[in-house]
C-alpha positions as CSV (number, residue, x, y, z in Angstrom):
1,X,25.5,32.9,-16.9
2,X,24.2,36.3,-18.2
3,X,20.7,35.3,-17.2
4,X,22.0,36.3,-13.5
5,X,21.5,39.8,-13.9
6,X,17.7,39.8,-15.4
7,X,16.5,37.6,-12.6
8,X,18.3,39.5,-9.7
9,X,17.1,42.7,-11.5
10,X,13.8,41.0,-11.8
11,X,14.0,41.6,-15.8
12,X,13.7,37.9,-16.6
13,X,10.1,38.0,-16.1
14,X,7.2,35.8,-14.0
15,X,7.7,32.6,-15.9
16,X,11.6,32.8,-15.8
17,X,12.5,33.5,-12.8
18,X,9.7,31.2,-11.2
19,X,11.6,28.4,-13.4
20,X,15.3,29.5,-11.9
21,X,13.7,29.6,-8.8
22,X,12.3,25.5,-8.9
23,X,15.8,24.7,-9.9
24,X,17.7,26.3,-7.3
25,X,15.6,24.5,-4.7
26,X,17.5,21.3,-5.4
27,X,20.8,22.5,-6.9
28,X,22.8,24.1,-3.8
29,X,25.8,25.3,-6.4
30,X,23.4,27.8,-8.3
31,X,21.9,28.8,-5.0
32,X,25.6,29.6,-3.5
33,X,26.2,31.3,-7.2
34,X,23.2,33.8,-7.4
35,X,23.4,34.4,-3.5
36,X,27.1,35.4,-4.2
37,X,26.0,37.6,-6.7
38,X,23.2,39.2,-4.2
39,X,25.9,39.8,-2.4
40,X,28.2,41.9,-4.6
41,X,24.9,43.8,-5.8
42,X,24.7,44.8,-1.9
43,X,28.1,45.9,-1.6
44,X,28.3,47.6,-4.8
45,X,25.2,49.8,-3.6
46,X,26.6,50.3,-0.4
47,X,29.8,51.9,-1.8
48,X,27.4,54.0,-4.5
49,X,25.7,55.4,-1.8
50,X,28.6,56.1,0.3
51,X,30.3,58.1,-2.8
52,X,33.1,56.8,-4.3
53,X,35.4,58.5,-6.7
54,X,34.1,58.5,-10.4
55,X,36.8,56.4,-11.6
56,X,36.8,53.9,-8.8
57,X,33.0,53.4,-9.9
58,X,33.7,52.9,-13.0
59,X,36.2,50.7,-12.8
60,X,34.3,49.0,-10.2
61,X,31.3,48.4,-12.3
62,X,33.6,46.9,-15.4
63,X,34.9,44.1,-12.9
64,X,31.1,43.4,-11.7
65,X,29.9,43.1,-15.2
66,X,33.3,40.7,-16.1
67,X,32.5,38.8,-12.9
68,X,29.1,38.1,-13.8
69,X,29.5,37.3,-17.3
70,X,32.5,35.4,-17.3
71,X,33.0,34.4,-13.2
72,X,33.6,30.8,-14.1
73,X,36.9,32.4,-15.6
74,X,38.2,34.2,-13.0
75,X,41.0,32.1,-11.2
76,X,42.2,31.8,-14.9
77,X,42.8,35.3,-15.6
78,X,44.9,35.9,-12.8
């Protein structure tokens, strides 16, 4: 769901993410999916601000960005 990213980043606009919003009142799956994603965001920050090694970020930040476009894929990549 790539639209994951504009409405935690507050990109998707007023209309959009008032929209997601209605729908995850009564859908419990989407609300467990963006809170999980919430969550990464937190932890991802966290480890930014704590300093991590250049390459440990970046690699970091490739798996985030595979996670949230393709997380519906990942027990089959493993």
């Amino acid at each position: 769901m790539p639209w994951i990213t504009d409405f935690l980043e507050g990109d998707a606009g007023d209309k959009v993410c008032r929209r997601i919003e209605r729908h995850m009142i009564g859908c419990e799956k989407c609300r467990m999916y963006v809170d999980i994603h919430r969550r990464v965001i937190r932890i991802y920050d966290t480890w930014r601000d704590a300093g991590i090694p250049k390459g440990a970020e970046i690699r970091l930040k490739k798996r985030l960005r595979e996670e949230l476009t393709h997380g519906k894929q990942r027990g089959k990549r493993r």
